[in-house]
N, C-alpha and C positions, 0 to 999 in steps of 0.2 A: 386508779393508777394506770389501768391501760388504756382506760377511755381520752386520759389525759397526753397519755403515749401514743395514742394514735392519731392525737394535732384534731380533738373535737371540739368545738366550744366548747367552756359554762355551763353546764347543766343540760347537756343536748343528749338523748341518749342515741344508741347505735341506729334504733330502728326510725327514728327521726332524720338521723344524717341518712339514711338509703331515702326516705321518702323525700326528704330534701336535694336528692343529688341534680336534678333535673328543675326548672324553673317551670313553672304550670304553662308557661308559650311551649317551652321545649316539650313538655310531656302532650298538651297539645296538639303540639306537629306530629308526633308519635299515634296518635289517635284517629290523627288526620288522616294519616300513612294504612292505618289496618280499614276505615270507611272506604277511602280508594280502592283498595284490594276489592273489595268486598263488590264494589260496584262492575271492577272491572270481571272479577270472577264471574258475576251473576250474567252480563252480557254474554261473555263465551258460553256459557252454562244453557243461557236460552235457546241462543245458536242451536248447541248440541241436543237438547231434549227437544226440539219441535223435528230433530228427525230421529226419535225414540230409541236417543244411545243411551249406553247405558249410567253412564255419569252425567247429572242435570244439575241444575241450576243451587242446588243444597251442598251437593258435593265440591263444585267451582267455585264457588262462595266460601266452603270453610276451607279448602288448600289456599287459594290464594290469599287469603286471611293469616294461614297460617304460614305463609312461606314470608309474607311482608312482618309477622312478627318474629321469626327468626332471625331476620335479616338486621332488625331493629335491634336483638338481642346481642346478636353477632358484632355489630358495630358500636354501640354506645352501652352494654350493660356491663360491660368490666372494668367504666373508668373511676370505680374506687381501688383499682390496686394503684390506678395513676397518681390520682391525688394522695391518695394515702399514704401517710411516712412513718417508720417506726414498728416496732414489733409486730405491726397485724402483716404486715408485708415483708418481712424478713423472711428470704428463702422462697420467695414467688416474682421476685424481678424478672428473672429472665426465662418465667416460665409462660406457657399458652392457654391459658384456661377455656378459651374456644373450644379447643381441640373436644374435653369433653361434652360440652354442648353436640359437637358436628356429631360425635358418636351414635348422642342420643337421635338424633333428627335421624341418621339413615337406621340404628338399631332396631326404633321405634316400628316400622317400617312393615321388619317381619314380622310382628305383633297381629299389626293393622292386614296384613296377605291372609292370616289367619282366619279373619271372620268375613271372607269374599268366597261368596263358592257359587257356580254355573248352578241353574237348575234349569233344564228342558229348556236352553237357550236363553232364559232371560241371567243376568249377572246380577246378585242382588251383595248386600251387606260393603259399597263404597262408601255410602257418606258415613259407615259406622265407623270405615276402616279410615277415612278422612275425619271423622271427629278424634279418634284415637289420636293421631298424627297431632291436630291442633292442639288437642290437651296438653301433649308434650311440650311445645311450644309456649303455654301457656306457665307449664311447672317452669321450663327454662327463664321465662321471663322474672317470673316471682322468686324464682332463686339465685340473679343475678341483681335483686334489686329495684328491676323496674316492676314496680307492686303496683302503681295505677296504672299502666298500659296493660299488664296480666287481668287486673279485676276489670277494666275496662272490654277486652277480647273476650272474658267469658258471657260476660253481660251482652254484649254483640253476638256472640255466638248463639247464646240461649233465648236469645229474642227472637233473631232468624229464624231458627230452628222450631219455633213455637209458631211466631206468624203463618211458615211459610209448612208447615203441617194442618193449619187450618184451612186456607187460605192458597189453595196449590195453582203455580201458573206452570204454563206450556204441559210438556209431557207431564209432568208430575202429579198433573191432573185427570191423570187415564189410570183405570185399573187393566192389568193384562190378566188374561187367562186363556187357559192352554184346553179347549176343547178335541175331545177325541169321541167317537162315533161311528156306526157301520149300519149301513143302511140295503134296502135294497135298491136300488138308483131307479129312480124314473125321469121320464122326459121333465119332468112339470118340476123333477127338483131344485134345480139351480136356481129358479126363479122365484120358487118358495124359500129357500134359502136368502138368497140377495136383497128379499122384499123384508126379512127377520133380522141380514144383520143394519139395516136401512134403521128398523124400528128401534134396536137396541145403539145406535150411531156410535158403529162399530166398526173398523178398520182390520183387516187381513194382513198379519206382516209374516207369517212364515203359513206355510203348508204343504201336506203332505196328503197323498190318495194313494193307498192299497187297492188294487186288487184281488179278490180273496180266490180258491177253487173253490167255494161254491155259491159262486155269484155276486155274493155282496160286498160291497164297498167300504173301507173305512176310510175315514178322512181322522187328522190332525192337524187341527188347524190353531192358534196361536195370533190371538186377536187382542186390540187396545181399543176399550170404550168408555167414557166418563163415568158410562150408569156402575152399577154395582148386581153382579148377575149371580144367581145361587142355583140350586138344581130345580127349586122349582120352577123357575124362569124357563131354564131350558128342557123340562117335562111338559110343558104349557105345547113348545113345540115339535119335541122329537116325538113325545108319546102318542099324540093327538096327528096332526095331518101325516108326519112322515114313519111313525110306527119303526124307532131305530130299534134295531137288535141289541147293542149294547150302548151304552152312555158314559163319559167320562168329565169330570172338571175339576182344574185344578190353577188355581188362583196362584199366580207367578209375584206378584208385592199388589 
């Protein structure tokens, strides 16, 4: 009776008429819409990670992913209160059911601020706190209806997110670590230095030198290099030619 009352065909059931609301062109162009995103994301993304910010090409990719499936949400996923006539819409005519979607998008938000926290400079936990974001996105989608553009964005999402962890381009491709150290300085160290972090093709983005009262030197230094370095890498060289006093490392993502 109320399937009948809500002007369904014949034998259609409810979850039929949502996956039917959209023509496979229409839901299409909707699919179209999050690949766009996605392409456009990843260019700014590049952009940003070849000068080692802290949001890259992972993160760019699932906001703009997920701002284009809001947006898709927002515009076409309430037009069953349109069409629909009869008791399933009585007492929602002249209401906004956006509004709770928008809630969720900036709610969501503080969720995602939650798992971003500074460490020694580098910023890690955005794309965690960007996939949170899209998830939502994702539930909005599938709760409004649009069930293949939602299973479609996770399926895009989790592919990305798989290739692009095996597979890392620009920055994403660097591991950072935060060396710290104190040394006695000699003339010949810089050079010995320079000539190590050449071997490990290793890049200098923040640093720091103490001078201590009793002579020696510390440095902290905060460096990006594709290889993958652990203590014994750098006991190979602080223990051996330069004889550090103390040693520190600490792997930033």
């Amino acid at each position: 009776m109320l399937l009948s009352a809500m002007g369904l065909p014949e034998g259609q059931t409810l979850l039929q008429y949502f996956l039917g609301q959209f023509s496979w062109i229409q839901t299409g162009d909707f699919i179209l819409r999050l690949v766009l995103a996605c392409i456009c994301g990843a260019a700014i993304g590049f952009e940003r990670s070849r000068r080692f910010k802290g949001a890259g090409i992972r993160t760019h990719i699932i906001v703009c992913c997920g701002a284009a499936l809001v947006m898709v949400v927002s515009k076409y996923g309430f037009g069953d209160l349109i069409s629909l006539a009869g008791a399933a819409t009585n007492g929602t005519r002249a209401a906004d059911p956006a509004r709770l979607a928008a809630q969720v998008v900036s709610g969501i938000s503080f969720l995602g601020a939650g798992v971003i926290f500074k460490n020694n400079g580098a910023v890690r936990g955005l794309t965690t706190a960007a996939g949170i974001w899209v998830t939502a996105g994702i539930g909005l989608a599938i709760g409004t209806g649009l069930i293949w553009v939602g299973i479609f964005c996770t399926a895009l999402i989790w592919v990305l997110q798989v290739i692009m962890h095996r597979f890392k381009i620009g920055a994403d491709s660097y591991n950072a670590y935060q060396i710290q150290f104190t040394i006695n300085e000699t003339p010949e160290f810089h050079d010995m230095f320079n000539a190590q972090m050449n071997e490990w093709e290793a890049t200098a983005t923040e640093s720091r030198i103490d001078h201590n009262e009793n002579g020696t030197v510390t440095y902290d230094i905060t460096l990006r290099t594709t290889q993958t370095l652990d203590m014994n890498n750098l006991m190979d060289f602080f223990d051996g030619p330069i004889k550090a006093k103390s040693l520190s490392l600490n792997n930033l993502h």
